[in-house]
Structure formats: C-alpha cells, structure tokens
C-alpha positions, 0 to 999 in steps of 0.5 A: 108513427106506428102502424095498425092492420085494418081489414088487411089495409096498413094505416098510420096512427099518431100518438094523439090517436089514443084516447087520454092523449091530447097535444101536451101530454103528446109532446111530453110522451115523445120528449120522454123517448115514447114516439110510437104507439107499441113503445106506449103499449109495452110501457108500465102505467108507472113509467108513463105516468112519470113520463107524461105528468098525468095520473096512474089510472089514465096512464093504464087506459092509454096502454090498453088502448096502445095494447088493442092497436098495435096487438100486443098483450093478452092471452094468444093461442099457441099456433098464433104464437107460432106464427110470430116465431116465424118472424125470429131470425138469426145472426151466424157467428161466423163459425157453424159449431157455434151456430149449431150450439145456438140453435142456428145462431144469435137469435133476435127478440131473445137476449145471449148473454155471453160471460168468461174471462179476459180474453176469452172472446167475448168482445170478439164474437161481439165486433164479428156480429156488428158486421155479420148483421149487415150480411144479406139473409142468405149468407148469415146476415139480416141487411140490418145495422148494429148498435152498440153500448160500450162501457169499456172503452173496448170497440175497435173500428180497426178490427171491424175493418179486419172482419170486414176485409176477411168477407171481401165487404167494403169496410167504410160501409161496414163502419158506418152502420154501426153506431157506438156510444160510450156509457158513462156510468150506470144511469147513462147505460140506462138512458142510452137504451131509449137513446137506441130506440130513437136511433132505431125509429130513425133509422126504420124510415131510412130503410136501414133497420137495427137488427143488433144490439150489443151492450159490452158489458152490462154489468161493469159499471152496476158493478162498480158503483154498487158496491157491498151488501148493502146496495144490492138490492138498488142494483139489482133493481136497476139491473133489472128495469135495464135488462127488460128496457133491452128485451123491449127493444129486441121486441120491438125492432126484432133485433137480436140483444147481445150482452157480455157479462164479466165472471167473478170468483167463487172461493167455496167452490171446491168442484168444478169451475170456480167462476160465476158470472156477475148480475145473480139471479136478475142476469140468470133468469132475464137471459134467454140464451146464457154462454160460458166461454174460456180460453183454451190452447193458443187462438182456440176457444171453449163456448158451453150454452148454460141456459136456453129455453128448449136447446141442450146443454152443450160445448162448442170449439171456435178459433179467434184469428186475425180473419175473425171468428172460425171453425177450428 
C-alpha cells in the first residue's frame, strides 16, 4: 500500500486505484515485486509491461498516473528539492576522520561505492554499518535495520557480535536486524534487489525500517561470469539495470546503498597507483560517493574520497581493531 497527501490528510491507495490496473494485472504486478504505488511509479514502461503481460503504451499511463500520486517526476524548483534534501541522513562509520572525509557519514538515497585490495577494510567498514544503522539518530544511527546481499560468502555474525559488545549493545538484538542472502550468481544478485524491497515493505509495517543496503561485492560474480571482450557490453548492461534497481531502493526507503567494489591491475600505468577498480565507467558514473581504500602500516588504513557531487577530494586515516572501526 502506498500513501497520497490530500489536503494534508494521509490516504491509503491500492494498486487497483490506478487507472488501466484492474484485479488480474494487479495480482500479476505484485507477484512481479510491484506492491506499492512509488515501486509503479519509478518502473520503466518496459519493465512493467513484461512484468504485467499488458502493452507498452498502457504501461506508460499507469506510471504517470503512479508519478501524479506518489509525487515523483517531473521537473522541481531547486527550494523544493532542498526541501527533500532535508529528508537525507547519514550513518557514522565509527570513526569521525572518516565521517568528515564523507560529508558526515554514509549518506542514504546515494550509493558509496568502496574499492581496494584484500584486506583493506572494505567488508569491515561494511559489518560495523550493519550495527551503527541500528544506533539512535543522536549517536550516529538511524534506528533502522540493515540488509545485506553477500556474494562471497564473507558476513560474519561473530564479528558483528564483537562491534556490538564494543558499543555496549545487546548483540542478539544487533543480529536479528540484519538480514543476509547469499547470492548465487549474477541473476540471483539481481532478483535479491526485489527480494529486498519486499523485505523492506514488510518490515515498514512492523515499525523496523531498512535504512541500509550493503551489496558485498557487487561486482564479483559480473566479474566472473562475464568474462572477454566479447561479453562486456551484456555485463555492462546488466551491471547497470542493477545498480539503478539499488539507487531505487535507497529512494524509495531512504536507505543508505553501500556497495564493495574489487580493484583489478593496471599494466600501463607507469605513474601513480596501478590499480583500478572493477564495473568501468557504468560503476564510475552510478556511484554517488566513490572510496579508495589501502592497507597501511599494521591495523591502520588509508581511505581517498575519489568521487563526490559537491565534497573535495581528500585522505582519511582509520584503525581496524578488534573493537571495529576507529580514529587512530
């Protein structure tokens, strides 16, 4: 169910609400993951029209029509969008140098992509945000609950049982508000995104909403099963579709997106850092907050904001310790 303003009264709209939408391509939109009227109204006419069996044309006058009542699309003057700016919060990474490199911390309604090495604390940073979102907003936190798309096989519950202890939080509590899925492979990652927004819907009701979104890594499997020339274009494409489906959710929920990112070699580089992250430009020009990090002597590390909308380009020095993520 989604929700209009009328004349400042809040009033409930079903998806038969929608003019074109009757019982039958109802039940087919929400067995399709469509469930509420904003998930319709940022849908492409293709998307819905695969998904509902109907024709392109009426699949465009349902999204307008979704547009109108939930107030999204078209064009906005820049106070109003200012207004909405308000609504962005931001999740601390437990250590201040980082947040401040960050503009505050991880943003919601923007994706961070963070890219490095093994072991240079990119599934670290990702564990201490699935308990810092669950922190009240005064401490850093947005009383929310986290999700996370694995693709490794890298989540730990004893580590987030460590973080947890560290902040004097009960660590059973900590666990259940994360919810992990194993992706299987690049398809899987893919669906798991509409699997999320269910979860989400769900959990909204119940009061405990997602505010996080860690994909760890995104790029892996692409990686993998793309391999050649030949095949980039299809991965590309795909990587695309899937990076706008989480920039979606984060919309849609004002969530925060997180997604780690593996770096390959460079052989040509004769200057500088002879790394580069994976995804090209598709990866480059979807994220909205891009981070280099690297290893640097004993448990300290190196994160370089690479990419931001209106931050400056700058180096922030953090501690990994058994406690979690620190000032040095």
């Amino acid at each position: 169910m989604a929700k209009a303003k009328e004349n400042d009264e809040v009033v409930i709209l079903d998806l038969e609400d929608l003019p074109g939408v009757g019982p039958e391509t109802a039940r087919k939109l929400r067995e399709a993951g469509y469930t509420t009227i904003e998930a319709i109204a940022v849908s492409s006419p293709a998307e819905l029209s695969s998904a509902a069996e109907i024709g392109e044309s009426t699949a465009l006058k349902i999204i307008q029509a979704a547009r109108k009542l939930a107030s999204i699309g078209g064009f906005e003057s820049g106070d109003k969008i200012l207004e909405r700016r308000k609504n962005v919060a931001k999740i601390t990474t437990g250590s201040k140098a980082l947040d401040e490199l960050l503009g505050g911390g991880i943003e919601t309604q923007a994706i961070t992509e963070l890219f490095g090495e093994f072991g240079s604390g990119k599934t670290q940073i990702c564990h201490q945000l699935a308990v810092n979102v669950q922190l009240p907003e005064n401490e850093g936190g947005l009383n929310g609950s986290a999700i996370i798309i694995d693709t490794e096989n890298t989540f730990r519950p004893e580590r987030v049982i460590q973080m947890a202890e560290a902040k004097g939080l009960d660590p059973n509590e900590i666990l259940k508000n994360i919810y992990v899925a194993q992706a299987y492979n690049s398809n899987h990652q893919m669906l798991l995104v509409d699997n999320a927004r269910e979860l989400a819907e769900k959990l909204k009701k119940e009061g405990k909403q997602v505010r996080l979104l860690i994909v760890d890594s995104l790029t892996s499997h692409f990686r993998a099963e793309y391999a050649g020339r030949g095949m980039l274009a299809d991965r590309q494409q795909k990587l695309n579709r899937h990076l706008h489906d989480l920039l979606r959710f984060g919309e849609l929920f004002n969530a925060a997106i997180v997604v780690t990112n593996q770096v390959m070699a460079k052989p040509d580089a004769f200057f500088g850092d002879p790394t580069r992250p994976v995804g090209g430009h598709i990866v480059a020009h979807t994220a909205t907050y891009r981070v280099y990090l690297r290893k640097s002597k004993g448990d300290l590390r190196v994160a370089r904001l690479i990419d931001s909308p209106h931050l400056p380009e700058g180096e922030a020095i953090f501690r990994i310790t058994e406690r979690g993520i620190e000032d040095k």
